[in-house]
N, C-alpha and C positions, 0 to 999 in steps of 0.2 A: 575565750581561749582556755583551754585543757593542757595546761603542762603536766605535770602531776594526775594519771587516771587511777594508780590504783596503790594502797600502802597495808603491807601485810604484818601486824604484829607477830612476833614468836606465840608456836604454837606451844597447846598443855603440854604437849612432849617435849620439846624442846628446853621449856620453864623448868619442868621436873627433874630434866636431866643436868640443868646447869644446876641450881641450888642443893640435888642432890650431890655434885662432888663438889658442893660449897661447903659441905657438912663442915663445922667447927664443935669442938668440946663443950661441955656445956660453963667451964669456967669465963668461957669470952661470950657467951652466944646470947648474953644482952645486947650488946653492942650490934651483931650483925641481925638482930630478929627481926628490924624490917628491910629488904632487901628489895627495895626502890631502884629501879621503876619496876621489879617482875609482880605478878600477881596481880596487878590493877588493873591492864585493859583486860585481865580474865575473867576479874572478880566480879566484870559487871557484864560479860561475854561479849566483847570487842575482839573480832580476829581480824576484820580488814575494813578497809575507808574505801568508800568508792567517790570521786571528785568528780563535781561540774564547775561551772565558773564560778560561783559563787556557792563554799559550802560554811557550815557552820556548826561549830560544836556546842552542843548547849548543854547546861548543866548545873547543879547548885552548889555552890563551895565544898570540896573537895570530892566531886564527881567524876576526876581523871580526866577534864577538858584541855588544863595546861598542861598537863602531862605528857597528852600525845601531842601538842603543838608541840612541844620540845623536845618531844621522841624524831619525831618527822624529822623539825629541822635538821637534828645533829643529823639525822643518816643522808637527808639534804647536803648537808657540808653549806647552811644559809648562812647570809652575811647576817651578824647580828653585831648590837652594842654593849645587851645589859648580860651579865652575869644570870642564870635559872638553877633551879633550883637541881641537886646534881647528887651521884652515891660513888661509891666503890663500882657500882656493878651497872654504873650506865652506861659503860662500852660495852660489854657483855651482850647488856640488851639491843644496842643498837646496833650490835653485828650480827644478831637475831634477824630482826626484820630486812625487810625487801620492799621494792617499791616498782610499779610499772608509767610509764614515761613516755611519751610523743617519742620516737627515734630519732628525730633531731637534737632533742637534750640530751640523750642518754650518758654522755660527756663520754662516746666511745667514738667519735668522729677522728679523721685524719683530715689534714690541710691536704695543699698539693706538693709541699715539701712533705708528706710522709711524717710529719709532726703533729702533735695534739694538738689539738685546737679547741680552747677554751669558749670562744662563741657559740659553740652548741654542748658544754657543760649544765647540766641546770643550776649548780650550785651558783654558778656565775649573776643566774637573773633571779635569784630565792632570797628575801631580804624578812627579817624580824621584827615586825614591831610591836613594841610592850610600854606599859602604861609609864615603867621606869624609864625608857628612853626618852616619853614626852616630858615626864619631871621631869630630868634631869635638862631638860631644853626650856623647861618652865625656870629652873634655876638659873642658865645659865643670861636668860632675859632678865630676872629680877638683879641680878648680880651687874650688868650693864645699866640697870636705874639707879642700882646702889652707886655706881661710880659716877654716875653723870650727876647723881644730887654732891658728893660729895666735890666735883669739883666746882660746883653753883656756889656751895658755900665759900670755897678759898676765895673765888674770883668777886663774889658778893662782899666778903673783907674787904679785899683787895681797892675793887671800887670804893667804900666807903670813904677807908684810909684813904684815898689818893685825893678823893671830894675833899673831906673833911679838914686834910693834913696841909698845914703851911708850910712844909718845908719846904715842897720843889717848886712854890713860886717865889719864896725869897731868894734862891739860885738862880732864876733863871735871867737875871741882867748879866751875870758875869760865869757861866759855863761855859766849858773849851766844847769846841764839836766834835773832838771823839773820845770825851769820856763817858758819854751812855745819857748822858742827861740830857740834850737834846730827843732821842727816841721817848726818854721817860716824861718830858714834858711835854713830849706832842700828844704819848698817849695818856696823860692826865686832860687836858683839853679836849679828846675826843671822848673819853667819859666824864666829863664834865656837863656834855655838849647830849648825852643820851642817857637815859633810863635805863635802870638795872635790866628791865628782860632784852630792853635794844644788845648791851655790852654782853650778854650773856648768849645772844643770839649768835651775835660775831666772834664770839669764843670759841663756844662747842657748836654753832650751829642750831636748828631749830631741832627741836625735842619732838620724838616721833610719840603720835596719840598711842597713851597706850592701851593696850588690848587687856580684856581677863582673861584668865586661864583658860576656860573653855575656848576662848576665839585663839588662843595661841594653840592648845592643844588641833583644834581641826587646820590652823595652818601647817604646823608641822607637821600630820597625815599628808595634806595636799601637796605639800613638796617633797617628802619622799617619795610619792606614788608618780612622778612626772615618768619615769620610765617604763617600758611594759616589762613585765616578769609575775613572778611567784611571790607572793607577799603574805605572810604570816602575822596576823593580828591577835593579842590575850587580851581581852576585857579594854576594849579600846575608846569605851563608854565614861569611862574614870574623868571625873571634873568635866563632861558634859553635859551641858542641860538637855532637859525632851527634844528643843527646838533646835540645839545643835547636832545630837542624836539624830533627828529626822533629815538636817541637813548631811550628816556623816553618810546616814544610808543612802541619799541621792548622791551621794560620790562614789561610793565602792557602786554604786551600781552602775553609774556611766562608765567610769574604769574599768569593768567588766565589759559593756559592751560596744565600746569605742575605743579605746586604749590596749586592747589583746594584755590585760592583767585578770590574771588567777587569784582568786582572794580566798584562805583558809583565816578563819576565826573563831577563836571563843569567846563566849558571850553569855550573860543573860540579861540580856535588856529586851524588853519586848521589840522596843521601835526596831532593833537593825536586827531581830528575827523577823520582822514583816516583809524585809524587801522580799520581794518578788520574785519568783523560778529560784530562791534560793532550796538548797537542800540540806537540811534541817537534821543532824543526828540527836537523841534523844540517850542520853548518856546517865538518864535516872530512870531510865527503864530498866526493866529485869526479863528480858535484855536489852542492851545497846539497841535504840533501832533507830529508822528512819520515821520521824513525825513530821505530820502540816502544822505549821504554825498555830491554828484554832484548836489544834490539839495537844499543846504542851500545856504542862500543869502549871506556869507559868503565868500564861496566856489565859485561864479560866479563871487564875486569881486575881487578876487584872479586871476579870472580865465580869467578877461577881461584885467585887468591892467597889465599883462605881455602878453597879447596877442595883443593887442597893442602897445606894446613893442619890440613885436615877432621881430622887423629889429635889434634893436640892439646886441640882443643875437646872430643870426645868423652871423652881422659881426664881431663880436668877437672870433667866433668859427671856422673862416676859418683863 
């Protein structure tokens, strides 16, 4: 599925013309000398994106690949979580660019009351996600162990004291039945009667297996993407391994082709430049272009350094 077919940056004219009546004196013009995001998708001649279902931006640190993730979205109007990277002159730019659209999204649709109707907005089905969104879902799991160990330990006191401690069985010939002592001696004789993981069981419950990072990270991918839409991916490779990576691309790829989801990302990981009919921008060219996979500089480097290696793998393998 094609939501998003075509995204037009501000052209040299346009760029010339804003920064020229941006002019500032030169007593400020520290401050404003790099005027982010203009000049970047020119500087490496990027004037327009053309999208299939699965495209990709590739590129080496500081290449300008997140940059147009976060150009698109804001003109998107995509739902996002994390805060990006942002200037003075990012509205500027984003009231710059233009974008072409299935007719159904254009979010210029009328209901049949004559009202807008947001089910054919794109903004409505365009969603962001960034390596900071899954941290901060990786913290927010660590931070539920941190409270689950901490109450292990109150109620591990708790039971010991209760085992260990004579007082509440020398009360219990002469307690009244509703001063609370009855409850507290019944439940001394039930952890009496069971082992700390039993009592601790029936306290909070059983303790879910936990996961590493990488397995939470591709959960939280997986259940964001449950609905169809426009999905925005930066570097979504972060605290994955190869085999989760290999696993990540067999997702966005069925998403793509059973789920009617559009997938835009930045990347450089080789494994999810491999997936398959993906279309490949090459954003360390001179110019921007469109490359196959076997042909990013990436992909060569990959492709030399274990090939020159090729002896060790082979006596390993016999």
């Amino acid at each position: 599925m094609v939501y998003l077919k075509k995204f037009y940056f501000p052209s040299q004219w346009a760029e010339e013309d804003y920064l020229h009546k941006f002019y500032v004196p030169p007593s400020i013009r520290r401050y404003y000398q790099n005027p982010y995001p203009f000049k970047i998708m020119r500087n490496i001649g990027l004037s327009k994106l053309e999208f299939e279902p699965i495209t990709i931006l590739y590129g080496e640190n500081g290449s300008g690949k997140s940059t147009a993730i976060n150009v698109i979205a804001k003109k998107l109007r995509a739902n996002r979580r994390s805060l990006y990277n942002s200037t003075t002159h990012m509205e500027a730019y984003v009231e710059k660019c233009s974008f072409e659209t299935d007719l159904r999204w254009c979010g210029e649709e009328y209901d049949v009351t004559l009202s807008h109707s947001n089910m054919f907005d794109i903004s409505q089905i365009t969603h962001v996600i960034t390596s900071d969104d899954i941290f901060r879902d990786l913290q927010q799991e660590h931070m539920k162990r941190k409270q689950f160990l901490i109450k292990s330990k109150m109620l591990i006191k708790k039971d010991i004291g209760i085992k260990h401690g004579a007082a509440i069985w020398d009360k219990h010939l002469n307690f009244e039945e509703d001063d609370g002592e009855a409850e507290r001696l019944s439940e001394g004789c039930r952890i009496r009667r069971n082992t700390v993981p039993q009592f601790l069981r029936d306290k909070l419950g059983r303790e879910e297996t936990g996961m590493s990072n990488g397995e939470n990270s591709f959960v939280y991918i997986s259940n964001m993407m449950q609905e169809s839409g426009l999905y925005f991916f930066d570097e979504p490779e972060n605290s994955l391994s190869p085999q989760m990576q290999l696993k990540l691309a067999e997702l966005l790829l069925f998403m793509a082709r059973f789920n009617q989801c559009q997938i835009i990302m930045a990347t450089h990981s080789p494994l999810l430049l491999s997936i398959p009919s993906a279309r490949i921008y090459d954003l360390d060219g001179d110019p921007a272009c469109i490359h196959k996979f076997e042909e990013l500089q990436s992909s060569k480097l990959y492709y030399h350094f274990f090939k020159e290696r090729k002896d060790l793998f082979e006596s390993t393998s016999r």
